[in-house]
C-alpha positions in Angstrom: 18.4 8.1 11.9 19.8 10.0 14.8 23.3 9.1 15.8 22.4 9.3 19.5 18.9 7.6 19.0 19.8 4.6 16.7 17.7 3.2 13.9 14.2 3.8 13.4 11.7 1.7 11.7 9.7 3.5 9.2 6.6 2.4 7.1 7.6 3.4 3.1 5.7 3.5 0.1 7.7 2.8 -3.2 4.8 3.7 -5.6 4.5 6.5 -3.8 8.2 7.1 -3.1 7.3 8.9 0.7 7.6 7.6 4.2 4.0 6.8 5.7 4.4 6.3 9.1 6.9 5.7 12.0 7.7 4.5 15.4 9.2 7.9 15.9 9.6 7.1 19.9 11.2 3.4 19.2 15.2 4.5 19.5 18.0 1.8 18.9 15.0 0.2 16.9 18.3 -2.2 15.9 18.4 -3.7 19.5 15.1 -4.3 20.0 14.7 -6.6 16.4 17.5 -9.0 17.3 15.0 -10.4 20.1 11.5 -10.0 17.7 10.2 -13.1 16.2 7.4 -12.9 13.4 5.0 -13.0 16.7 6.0 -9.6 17.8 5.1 -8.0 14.1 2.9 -5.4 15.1 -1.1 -6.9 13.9 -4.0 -7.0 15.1 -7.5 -7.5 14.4 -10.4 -4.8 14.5 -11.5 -5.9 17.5 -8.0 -6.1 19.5 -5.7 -4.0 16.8 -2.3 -3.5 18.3 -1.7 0.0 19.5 1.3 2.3 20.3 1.3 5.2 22.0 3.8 8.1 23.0 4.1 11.5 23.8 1.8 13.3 21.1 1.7 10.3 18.9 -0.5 6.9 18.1 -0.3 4.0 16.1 -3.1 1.3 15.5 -2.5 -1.7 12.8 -4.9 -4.5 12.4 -6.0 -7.1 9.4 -8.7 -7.3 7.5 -9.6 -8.8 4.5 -6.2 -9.8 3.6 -5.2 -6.7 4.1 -3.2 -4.6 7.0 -4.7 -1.2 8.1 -2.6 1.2 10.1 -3.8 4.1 11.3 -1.3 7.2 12.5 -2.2 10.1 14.6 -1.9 12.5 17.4 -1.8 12.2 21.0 -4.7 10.3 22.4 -7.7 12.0 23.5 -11.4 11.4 25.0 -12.7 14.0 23.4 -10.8 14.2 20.1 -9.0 11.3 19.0 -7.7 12.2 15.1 -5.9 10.1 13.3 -3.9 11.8 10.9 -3.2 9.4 8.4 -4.2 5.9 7.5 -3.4 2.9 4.3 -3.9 -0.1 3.6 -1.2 -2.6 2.3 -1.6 -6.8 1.1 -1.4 -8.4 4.1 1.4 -10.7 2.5 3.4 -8.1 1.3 3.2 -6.4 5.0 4.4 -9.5 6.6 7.4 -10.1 3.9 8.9 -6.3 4.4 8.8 -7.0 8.4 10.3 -10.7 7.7 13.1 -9.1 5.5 13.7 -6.5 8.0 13.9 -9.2 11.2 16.1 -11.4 9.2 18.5 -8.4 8.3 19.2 -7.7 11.9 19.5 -11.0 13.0 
């Protein structure tokens, strides 16, 4: 967390004890998850997977098979669209962490 920039949300492994992702361009993350309801946790399916982009940086997360997918890369591009980095968590556990985390800022 920046001082100027607020809190950032941040995808975390415990098994693993490393970070695995990021909203690196959501600042004051703190404001915006007073207003989110468990409609606005970012899902999707493979078809329509919810995407985020910004300046350099991607995100896609979608569910299948009781699980969640996200997928983390670099900047979008026609020709070379890499994603860096991607996991897999239980769907359920994925919805309790963002549950958790809207009811601690509410």
């Amino acid at each position: 967390m920046s001082k100027g920039l607020g809190k950032h949300i941040y995808f975390y492994s415990v098994s693993r004890n490393e970070e695995l992702g990021s909203f690196p361009y959501l600042d004051h993350a703190e404001t915006y998850l007073k207003e989110w309801r468990i409609r606005d946790i970012p899902s999707g399916t493979i078809k329509y997977p919810f995407q985020d982009s910004e300046q350099g940086w991607q995100i896609f997360t979608f569910e299948h098979k009781n699980y969640i997918y996200i997928l983390e890369g670099g900047e979008y591009h026609l020709k070379k669209n890499k994603i860096e980095k991607w996991y897999r968590t239980p769907k359920k556990d994925y919805f309790k962490q963002w549950e958790k985390l809207l009811k601690a800022f509410k």
